[in-house]
Each structure stands twice: as structure tokens, then as C-alpha cells.
C-alpha positions as CSV (number, residue, x, y, z in Angstrom):
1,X,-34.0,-20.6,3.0
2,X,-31.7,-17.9,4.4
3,X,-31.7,-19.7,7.5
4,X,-30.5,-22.5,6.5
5,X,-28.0,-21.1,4.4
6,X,-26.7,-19.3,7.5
7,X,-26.4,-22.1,9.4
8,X,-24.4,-24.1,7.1
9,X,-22.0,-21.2,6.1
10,X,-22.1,-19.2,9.0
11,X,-23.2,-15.4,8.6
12,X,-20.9,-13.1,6.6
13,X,-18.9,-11.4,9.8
14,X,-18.3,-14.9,11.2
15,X,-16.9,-16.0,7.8
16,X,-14.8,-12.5,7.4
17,X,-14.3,-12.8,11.0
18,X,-12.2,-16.6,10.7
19,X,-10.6,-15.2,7.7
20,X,-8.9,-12.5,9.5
21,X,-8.0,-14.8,12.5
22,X,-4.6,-15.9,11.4
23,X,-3.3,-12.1,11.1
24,X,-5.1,-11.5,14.5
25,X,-3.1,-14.4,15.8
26,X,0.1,-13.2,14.2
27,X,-0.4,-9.7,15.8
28,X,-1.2,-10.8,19.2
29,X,2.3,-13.2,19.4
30,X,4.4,-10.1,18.2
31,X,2.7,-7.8,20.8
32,X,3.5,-10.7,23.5
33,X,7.0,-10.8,22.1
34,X,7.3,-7.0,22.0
35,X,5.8,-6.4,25.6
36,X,8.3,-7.6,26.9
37,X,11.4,-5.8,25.6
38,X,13.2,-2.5,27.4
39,X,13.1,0.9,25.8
40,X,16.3,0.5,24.9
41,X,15.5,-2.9,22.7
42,X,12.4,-1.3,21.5
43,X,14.2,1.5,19.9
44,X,16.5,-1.0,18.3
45,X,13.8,-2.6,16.8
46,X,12.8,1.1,15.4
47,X,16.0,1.1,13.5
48,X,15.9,-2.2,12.2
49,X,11.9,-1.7,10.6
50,X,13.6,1.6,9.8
51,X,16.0,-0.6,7.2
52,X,14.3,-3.1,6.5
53,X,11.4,-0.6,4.7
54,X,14.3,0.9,3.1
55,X,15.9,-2.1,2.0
56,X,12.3,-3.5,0.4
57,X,11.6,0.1,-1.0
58,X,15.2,0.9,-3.0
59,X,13.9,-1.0,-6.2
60,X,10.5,1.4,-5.8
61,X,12.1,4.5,-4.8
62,X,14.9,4.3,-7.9
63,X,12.1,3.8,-10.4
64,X,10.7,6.8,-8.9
65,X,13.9,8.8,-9.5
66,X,14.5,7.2,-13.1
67,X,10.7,8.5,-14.0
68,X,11.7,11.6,-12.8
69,X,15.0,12.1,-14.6
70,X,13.2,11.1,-17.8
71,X,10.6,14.0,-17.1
72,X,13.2,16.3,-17.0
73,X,14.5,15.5,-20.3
């Protein structure tokens, strides 16, 4: 009965395995696109991650602060 089940669904690292293909994918065309950049563009690209983690943490990182100001109180 297993076997059959197998066959029909595939084992469980095949099924894990095709859900994880899309983010594999999307990893291997930045790598491509990345390869190919100078130093120089690279670190560009360092300080652009660098704001755009900053720019989706503010909310996060002033709720942290307002926590803390009421913790003094």
C-alpha cells in the first residue's frame, strides 16, 4: 500500500524538494545577475540592502523604543 501511495505522490523529499524549487530558482537568477557585477557595484548593492532593511525595519524598531520608553515610566 505504501508503494503505491509513493508512487502516486511521490516520496516526502521529492514533494518538499518541488516545493522549494521556485526559491531555488529565484536564488540561482540573482546569483547569475550578481556574478557578474564589479566590486565596485557589489558594494553598491551592500548599501542599498543596507536601506532597504532599514527602511522595512523603522516601524519594528520604533515599537521597540516606544516599549522601552513605557518601561521606564
Amino acid at each position: 500500500m505504501k508503494a503505491v501511495v509513493k508512487r502516486i505522490l511521490g516520496s516526502r523529499h521529492i514533494r518538499e524538494a518541488k516545493k522549494l524549487q521556485p526559491l531555488v530558482d529565484e536564488i540561482n537568477e540573482w546569483f547569475e545577475e550578481y556574478q557578474s557585477l564589479s566590486e565596485e557595484q557589489l558594494k553598491g548593492k551592500t548599501a542599498e540592502f543596507r536601506a532597504h532593511i532599514a527602511e522595512a525595519t523603522a516601524e519594528i524598531k520604533d515599537e521597540i523604543e516606544e516599549l522601552r520608553e513605557e518601561k521606564r515610566r
